[in-house]
C-alpha positions, -999 to +999 in steps of 0.1 A: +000+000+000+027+023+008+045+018-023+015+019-043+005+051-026+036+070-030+035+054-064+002+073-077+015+103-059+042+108-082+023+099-112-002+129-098+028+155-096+044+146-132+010+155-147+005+186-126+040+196-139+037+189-176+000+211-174+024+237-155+045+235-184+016+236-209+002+265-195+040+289-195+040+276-231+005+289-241+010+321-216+047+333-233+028+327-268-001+353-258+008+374-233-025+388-233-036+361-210-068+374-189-068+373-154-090+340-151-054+319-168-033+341-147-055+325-116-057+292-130-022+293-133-014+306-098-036+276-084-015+250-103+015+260-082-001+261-052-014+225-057+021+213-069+038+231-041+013+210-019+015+179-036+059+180-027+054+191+012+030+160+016+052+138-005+078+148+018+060+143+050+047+105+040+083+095+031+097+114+063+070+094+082+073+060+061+107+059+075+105+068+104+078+036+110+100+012+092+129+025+117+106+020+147+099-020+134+131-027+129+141-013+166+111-035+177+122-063+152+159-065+171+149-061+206+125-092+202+158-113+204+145-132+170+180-138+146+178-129+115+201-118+083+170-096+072+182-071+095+214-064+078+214-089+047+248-084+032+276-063+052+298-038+041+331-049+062+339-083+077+366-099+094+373-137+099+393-160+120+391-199+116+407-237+123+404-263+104+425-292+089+442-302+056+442-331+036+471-325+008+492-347-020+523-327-029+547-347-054+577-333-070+597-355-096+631-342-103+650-354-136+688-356-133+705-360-170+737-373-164+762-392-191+753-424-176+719-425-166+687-405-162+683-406-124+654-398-110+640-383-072+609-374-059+598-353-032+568-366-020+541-354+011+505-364+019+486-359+047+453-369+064+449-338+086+480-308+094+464-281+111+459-252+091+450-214+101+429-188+086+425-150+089+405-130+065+389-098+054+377-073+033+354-042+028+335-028+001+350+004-009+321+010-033+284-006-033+296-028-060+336-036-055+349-050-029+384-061-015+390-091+005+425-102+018+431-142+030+463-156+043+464-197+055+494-210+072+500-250+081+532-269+091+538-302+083+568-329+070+577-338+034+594-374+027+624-380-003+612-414-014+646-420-033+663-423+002+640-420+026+649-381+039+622-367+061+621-323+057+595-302+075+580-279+063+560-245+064+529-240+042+516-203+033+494-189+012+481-153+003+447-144-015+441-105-024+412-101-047+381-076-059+351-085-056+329-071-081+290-077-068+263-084-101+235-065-086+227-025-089+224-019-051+256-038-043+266-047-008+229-036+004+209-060-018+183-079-001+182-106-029+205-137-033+232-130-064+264-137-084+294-117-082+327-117-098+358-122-084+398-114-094+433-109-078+467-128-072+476-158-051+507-163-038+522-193-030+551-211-006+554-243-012+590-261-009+613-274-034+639-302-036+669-292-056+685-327-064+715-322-087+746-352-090+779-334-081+794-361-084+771-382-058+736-368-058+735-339-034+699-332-012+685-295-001+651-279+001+647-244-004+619-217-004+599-218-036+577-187-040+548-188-070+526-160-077+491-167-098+471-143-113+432-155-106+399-151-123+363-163-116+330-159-097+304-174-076+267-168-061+256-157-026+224-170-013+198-167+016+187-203+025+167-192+051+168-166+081+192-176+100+219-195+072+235-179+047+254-196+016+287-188-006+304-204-036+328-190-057+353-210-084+386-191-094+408-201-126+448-198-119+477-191-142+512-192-130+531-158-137+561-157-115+580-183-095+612-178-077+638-198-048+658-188-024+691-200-037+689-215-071+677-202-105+643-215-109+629-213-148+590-222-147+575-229-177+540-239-175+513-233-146+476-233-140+454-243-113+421-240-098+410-225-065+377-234-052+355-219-021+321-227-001+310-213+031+278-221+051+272-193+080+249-192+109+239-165+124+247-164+161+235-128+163+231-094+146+271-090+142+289-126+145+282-159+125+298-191+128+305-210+097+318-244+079+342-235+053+355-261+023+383-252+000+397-273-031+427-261-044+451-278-075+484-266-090+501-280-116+540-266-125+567-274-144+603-258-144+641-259-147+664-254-119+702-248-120+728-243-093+756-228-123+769-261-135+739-284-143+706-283-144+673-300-139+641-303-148+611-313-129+575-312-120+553-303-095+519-311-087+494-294-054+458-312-047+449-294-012+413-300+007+410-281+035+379-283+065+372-254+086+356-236+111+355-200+112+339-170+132+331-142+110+325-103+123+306-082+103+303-045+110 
């Protein structure tokens, strides 16, 4: 009713203003208007001047109701997203574990033989860490920063060397939101989503001088990502994300030796499902799949090798999420 109301009201002024404008038109074209146009004319402003100041009080009134439910609608203790639907700033802490197959095969091209390594890690469950967030800087774009951390051991099949390892990765992406009012859409929707990656893994370096001779080293890779997803209401108290990113390899370094790549892509997968604990924090259950595929030279001077390296990483959370 309200929006039917203030509907027909407007309707009512653009017709009293295009007979105001009627009416100059006629008046300039014979200024020898009698007094009974000059009258009609001075009550058409009146009206339209009328029309605005109770335009102005219904929405100043309007408001002020829908402000006075919403105050009753919180202090009712009833949880519900409707209240703030999508926020414009989060922040996000969670624990969860990691299931991960890391392999590296390392090709040694020597006069007598082709010998061959492999570096080698899987895992049924390191502990990994998550801290996130981001804020919309505009209704529609967003940025959101993500950094995971995890610790664990890699195994040298070849001779049975046990490393450990650390495990860090860095997300900074826009989010781009598909709907006209942005952040403060009250409707489920798509956005679009790009950035970087950056990723630690470690790297064997396996090079016969003359016996073959072991060490790990930092490996840094940086991606360039690409994708989107879809944000949905499942009901008043749950709330839904997905989003699917594309990756392609554009700079990889090590700490010691000259590292070549040559070929990289991946995919970086996301799903949340939050809960709403209460008008500011949620609790959520958050799945990530994530594969990298590499392949590079590596060279210590004298020799060199080639190898490959391949990531499949699943990782189960929990996370509390802040949104203000």
């Amino acid at each position: 009713d309200i929006i039917e109301e203030k509907y027909f009201n407007e309707i009512k002024a653009q017709e009293l203003l295009r007979d105001k404008k009627e009416r100059e038109k006629a008046f300039k074209q014979n200024p020898n208007n009698n007094s009974l146009e000059q009258e009609k004319y001075d009550d058409l402003l009146a009206n339209i001047d009328k029309l605005q100041k109770q335009m102005a009080q219904q929405k100043e009134h309007y408001e002020k109701k829908i402000k006075d439910l919403n105050d009753k609608l919180k202090q009712s203790g009833q949880k519900t997203y409707e209240l703030a639907h999508w926020n414009k700033s989060w922040a996000r802490a969670g624990l969860g574990l990691r299931f991960t197959r890391y392999d590296q095969d390392i090709n040694s091209n020597t006069n007598a033989a082709i010998e061959v390594n492999r570096l080698f890690h899987a895992t049924n469950g390191d502990t990994s860490f998550n801290l996130s967030g981001g804020h919309f800087i505009k209704p529609n774009i967003a940025i959101e920063a993500q950094l995971i951390y995890s610790t664990g051991s890699f195994l040298e099949v070849t001779d049975k060397i046990f490393i450990d390892y650390s495990w860090m990765e860095f997300h900074l992406e826009g989010i781009y939101t598909l709907d006209p009012n942005g952040y403060k859409t009250k409707k489920d929707h798509w956005f679009a989503r790009a950035g970087i990656l950056y990723q630690g893994l470690s790297l064997l370096a396996a090079f016969p001088a003359p016996s073959t001779v072991y060490e790990v080293v930092d490996n840094n890779h940086i991606f360039i990502s690409g994708g989107g997803g879809y944000n949905k209401m499942l009901s008043q108290n749950f709330k839904f994300q997905t989003y699917a990113n594309l990756l392609f390899h554009i700079v990889g370094t090590t700490s010691k030796f000259s590292y070549s790549p040559e070929f990289g892509f991946g995919i970086n997968a996301n799903s949340r499902l939050e809960y709403l604990l209460s008008e500011s924090f949620q609790l959520g259950l958050d799945w990530q799949l994530q594969f990298i595929e590499l392949s590079y030279n590596l060279s210590n001077g004298n020799q060199k090798v080639d190898g490959r390296q391949n990531l499949i990483q699943n990782k189960f959370g929990l996370y509390l999420n802040y949104n203000f």
